[in-house]
C-alpha positions in Angstrom: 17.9 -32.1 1.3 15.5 -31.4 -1.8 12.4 -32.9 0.0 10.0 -30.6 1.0 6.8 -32.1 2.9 3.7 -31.0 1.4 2.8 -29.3 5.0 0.3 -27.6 6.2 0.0 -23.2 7.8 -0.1 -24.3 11.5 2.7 -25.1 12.9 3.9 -26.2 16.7 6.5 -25.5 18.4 7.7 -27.0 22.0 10.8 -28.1 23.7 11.6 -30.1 26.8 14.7 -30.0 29.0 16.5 -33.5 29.4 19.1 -34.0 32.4 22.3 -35.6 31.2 25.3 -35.5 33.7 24.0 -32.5 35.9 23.5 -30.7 33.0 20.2 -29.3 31.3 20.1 -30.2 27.7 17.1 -28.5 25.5 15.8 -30.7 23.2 13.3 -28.6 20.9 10.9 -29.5 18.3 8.6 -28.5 15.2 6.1 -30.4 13.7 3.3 -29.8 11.4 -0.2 -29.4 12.6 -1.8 -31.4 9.9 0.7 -33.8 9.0 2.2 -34.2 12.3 5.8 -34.2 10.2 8.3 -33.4 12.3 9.8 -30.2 10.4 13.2 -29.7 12.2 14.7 -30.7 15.9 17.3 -29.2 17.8 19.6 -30.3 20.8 20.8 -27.3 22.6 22.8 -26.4 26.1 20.2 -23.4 26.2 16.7 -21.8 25.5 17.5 -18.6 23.9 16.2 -16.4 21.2 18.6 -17.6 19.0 18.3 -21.2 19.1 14.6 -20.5 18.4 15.7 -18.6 15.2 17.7 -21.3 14.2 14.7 -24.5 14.8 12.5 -21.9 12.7 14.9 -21.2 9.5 15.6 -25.1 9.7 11.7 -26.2 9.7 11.3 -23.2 6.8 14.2 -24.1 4.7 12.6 -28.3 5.2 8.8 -27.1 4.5 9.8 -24.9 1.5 7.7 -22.1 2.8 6.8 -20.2 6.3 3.7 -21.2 8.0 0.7 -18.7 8.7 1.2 -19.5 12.8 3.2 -21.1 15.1 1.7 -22.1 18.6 4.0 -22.4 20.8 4.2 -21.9 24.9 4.6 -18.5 24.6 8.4 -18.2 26.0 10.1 -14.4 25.0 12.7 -17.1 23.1 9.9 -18.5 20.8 8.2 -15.1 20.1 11.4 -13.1 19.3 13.3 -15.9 17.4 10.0 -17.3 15.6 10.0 -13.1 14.3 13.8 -13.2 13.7 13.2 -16.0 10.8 
């Protein structure tokens, strides 16, 4: 829980949807652009602001730092929760 990747200022950001049982399941990710570490993943039942906020404090709080950007796909969920963090 003390590891912190020596990572780079570019971050991504993306998430796919998965179909389990009828349902949608959000499956989000964020990985270093450098590195290509995997900083933090996320399994959600939906694609909100919040659940953004939470993916970018979790990659933070792994990387020991905030990046400079974060490209993502430009969803209103990303933007506002990426800001939120």
């Amino acid at each position: 829980k003390d590891y912190h990747p020596d990572v780079g200022d570019i971050w991504v950001a993306d998430e796919t949807v998965l179909r389990i049982d009828g349902a949608n399941v959000w499956l989000y990710d964020i990985i270093d652009e450098k590195t290509r570490f995997v900083l933090a993943s996320r399994v959600a039942l939906s694609r909100t602001t919040a659940d953004a906020k939470m993916l970018m404090e979790t990659a933070a709080e792994r990387a020991g730092k905030i990046p400079k950007v974060v490209i993502t796909d430009q969803s209103n969920s990303y933007l506002d929760g990426i800001e939120q963090a």
